[in-house]
C-alpha positions in Angstrom: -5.4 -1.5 -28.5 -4.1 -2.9 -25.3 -2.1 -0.4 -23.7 -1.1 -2.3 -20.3 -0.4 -6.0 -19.7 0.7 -7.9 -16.8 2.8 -10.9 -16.3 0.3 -14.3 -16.3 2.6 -15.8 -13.3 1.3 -14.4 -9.7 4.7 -14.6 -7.7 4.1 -15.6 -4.4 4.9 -13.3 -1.3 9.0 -13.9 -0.8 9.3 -10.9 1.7 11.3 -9.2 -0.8 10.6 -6.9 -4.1 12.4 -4.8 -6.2 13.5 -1.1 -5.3 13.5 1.9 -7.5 17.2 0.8 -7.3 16.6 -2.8 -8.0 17.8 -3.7 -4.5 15.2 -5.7 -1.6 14.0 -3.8 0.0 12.5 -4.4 3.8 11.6 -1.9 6.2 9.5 -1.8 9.3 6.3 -0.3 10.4 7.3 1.4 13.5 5.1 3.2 16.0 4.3 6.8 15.1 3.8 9.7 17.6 0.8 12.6 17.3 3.5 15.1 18.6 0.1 16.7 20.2 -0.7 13.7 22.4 2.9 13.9 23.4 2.7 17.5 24.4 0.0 16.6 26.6 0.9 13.8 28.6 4.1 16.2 29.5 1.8 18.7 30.5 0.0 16.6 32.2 2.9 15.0 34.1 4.3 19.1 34.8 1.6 20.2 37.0 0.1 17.0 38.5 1.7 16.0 41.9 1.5 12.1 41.8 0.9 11.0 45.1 -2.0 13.1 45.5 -3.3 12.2 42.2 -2.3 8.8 41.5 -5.9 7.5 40.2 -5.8 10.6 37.7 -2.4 9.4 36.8 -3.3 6.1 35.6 -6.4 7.0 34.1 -5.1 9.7 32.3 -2.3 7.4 30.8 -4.7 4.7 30.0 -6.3 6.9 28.1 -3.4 8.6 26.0 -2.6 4.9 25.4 -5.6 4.9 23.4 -5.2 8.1 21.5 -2.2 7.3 20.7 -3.2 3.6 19.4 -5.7 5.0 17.7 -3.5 8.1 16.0 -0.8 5.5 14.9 -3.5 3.5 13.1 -4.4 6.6 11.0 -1.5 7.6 10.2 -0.3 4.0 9.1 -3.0 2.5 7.5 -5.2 5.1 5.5 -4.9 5.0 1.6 -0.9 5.0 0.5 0.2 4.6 -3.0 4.1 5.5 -3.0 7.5 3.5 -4.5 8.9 0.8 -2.4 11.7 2.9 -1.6 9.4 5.6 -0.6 7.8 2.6 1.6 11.2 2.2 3.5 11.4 5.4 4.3 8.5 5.5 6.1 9.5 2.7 7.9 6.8 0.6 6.4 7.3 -3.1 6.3 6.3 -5.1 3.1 6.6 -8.9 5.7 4.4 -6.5 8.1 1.6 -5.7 5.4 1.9 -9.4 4.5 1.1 -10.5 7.9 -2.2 -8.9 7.4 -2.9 -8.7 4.2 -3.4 -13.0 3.1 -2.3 -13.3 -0.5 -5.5 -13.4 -3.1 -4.0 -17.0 -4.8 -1.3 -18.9 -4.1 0.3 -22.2 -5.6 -0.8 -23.6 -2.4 -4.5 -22.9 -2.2 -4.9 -23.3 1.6 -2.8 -20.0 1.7 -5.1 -18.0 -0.8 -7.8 -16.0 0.1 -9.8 -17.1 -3.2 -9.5 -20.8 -3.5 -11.8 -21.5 -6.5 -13.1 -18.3 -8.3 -9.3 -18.0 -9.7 -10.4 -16.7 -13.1 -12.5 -14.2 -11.8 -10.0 -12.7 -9.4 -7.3 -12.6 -12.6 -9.4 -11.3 -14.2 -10.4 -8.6 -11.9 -6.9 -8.0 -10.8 -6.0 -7.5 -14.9 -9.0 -5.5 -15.4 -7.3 -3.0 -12.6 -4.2 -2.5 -14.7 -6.1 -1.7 -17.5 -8.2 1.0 -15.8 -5.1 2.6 -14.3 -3.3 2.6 -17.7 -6.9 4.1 -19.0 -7.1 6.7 -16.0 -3.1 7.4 -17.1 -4.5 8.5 -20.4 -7.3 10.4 -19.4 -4.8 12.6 -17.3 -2.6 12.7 -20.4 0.1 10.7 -19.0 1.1 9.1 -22.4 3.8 6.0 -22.3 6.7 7.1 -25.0 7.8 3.2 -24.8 7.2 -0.3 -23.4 7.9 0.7 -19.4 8.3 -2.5 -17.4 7.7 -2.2 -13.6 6.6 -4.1 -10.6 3.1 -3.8 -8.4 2.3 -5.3 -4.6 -1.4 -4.1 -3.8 -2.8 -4.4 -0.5 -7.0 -4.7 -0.5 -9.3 -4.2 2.8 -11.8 -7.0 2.7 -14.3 -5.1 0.7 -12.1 -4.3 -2.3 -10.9 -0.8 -1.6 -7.2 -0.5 -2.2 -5.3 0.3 1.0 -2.0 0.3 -0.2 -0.4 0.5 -3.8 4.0 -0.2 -3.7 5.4 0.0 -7.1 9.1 -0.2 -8.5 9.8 0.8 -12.5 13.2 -0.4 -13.9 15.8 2.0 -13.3 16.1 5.4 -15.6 12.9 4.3 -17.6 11.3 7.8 -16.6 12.4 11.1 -15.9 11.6 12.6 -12.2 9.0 14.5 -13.8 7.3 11.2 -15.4 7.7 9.9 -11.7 6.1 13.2 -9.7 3.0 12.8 -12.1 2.6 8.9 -11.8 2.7 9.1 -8.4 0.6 11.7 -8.1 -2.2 10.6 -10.8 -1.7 6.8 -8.7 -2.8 8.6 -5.5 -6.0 10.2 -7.1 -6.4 6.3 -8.9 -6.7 4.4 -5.9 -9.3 6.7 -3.8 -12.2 5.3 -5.5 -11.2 2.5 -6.8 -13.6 -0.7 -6.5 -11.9 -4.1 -6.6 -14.7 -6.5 -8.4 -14.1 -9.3 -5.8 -14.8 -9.0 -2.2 -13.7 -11.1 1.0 -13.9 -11.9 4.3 -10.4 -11.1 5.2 -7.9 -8.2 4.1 -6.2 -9.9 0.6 -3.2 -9.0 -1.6 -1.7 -9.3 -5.3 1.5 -8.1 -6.6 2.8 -9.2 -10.2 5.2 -7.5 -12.9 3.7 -4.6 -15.6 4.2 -3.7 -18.1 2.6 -0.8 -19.4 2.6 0.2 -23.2 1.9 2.8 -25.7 -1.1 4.0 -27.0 -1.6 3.9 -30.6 -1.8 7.1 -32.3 
């Protein structure tokens, strides 16, 4: 028996989606740090005596610039499944994602990253929901009712899942039933293997609903 379904309307992107709290909620990706990078361009500027050492100077910044570029897109953009509340708290930005992430179909097809294999990529994203609900089960996390909630997935180009924002309507679980499907979600989405692939980053997001399992 079918143990998960989705909504068969694909809203499209609005720049705002439920909270935990049923509130919008919008938050931006702002530049992180590595404190260690920090520590070293203060180091660096301690000891070295600028007018005689200029040309190091510069390089030297130049090249923390980079780190640092480079640090702030690992620590951004690696695999994230989390609430969107969790999301705004880590001053990540669902109109940021969006500018990146092209939505997979859209009511105006010029805007949708698949244009004509429509079926396929419902079909695909559905298929999804039902092996999450399965991969629930097999970690014996068992629905006690009909829980309704609220998905926005962000996929790289080749179909790996770089970012999973869900909402369930408030005081449908306990904190315990949250920990664990937050935690089982996280172990989902490492492996995971969208069916479609693209030439550009895509997205989805739809309502859930996700069911009981027959005994």
């Amino acid at each position: 028996m079918k143990h998960l379904k989705s909504s068969h309307t694909f809203p499209e992107k609005s720049g705002q989606v439920p909270d935990n709290s049923g509130q919008a909620v919008l938050a931006d990706i702002e530049q992180q740090f590595n404190p260690a990078l920090v520590i070293s361009l203060s180091v660096a500027s301690k000891f070295t005596t600028p007018k005689k050492n200029q040309k190091t100077m510069r390089t030297m910044r130049k090249f923390i610039a980079i780190l640092t570029a480079l640090s702030f897109s690992f620590l951004s953009y690696g695999q994230k499944a989390m609430t969107f509340s969790e999301a705004n708290e880590q001053n990540i930005k669902i109109s940021s994602l969006d500018s990146q992430y092209q939505s997979g179909i859209h009511a105006d097809t010029s805007l949708a990253v698949f244009k004509t294999n429509i079926d396929e990529y419902i079909a695909g994203y559905q298929k999804l929901l039902q092996d999450l609900g399965q991969y629930l089960k097999e970690n014996n996390f068992l629905w006690d009712k009909p829980t309704n909630g609220f998905n926005r997935i962000y996929f790289d180009k080749n179909g790996k899942i770089d970012f999973f924002l869900y909402s369930f309507s408030p005081n449908q679980l306990t904190i315990e039933q949250e920990k664990r499907f937050a935690e089982i979600l996280r172990k989902f989405i490492l492996n995971y293997q969208f069916p479609l692939t693209a030439n550009t980053n895509f997205s989805q997001c739809s309502p859930v609903t996700y069911m009981p399992w027959d005994k």
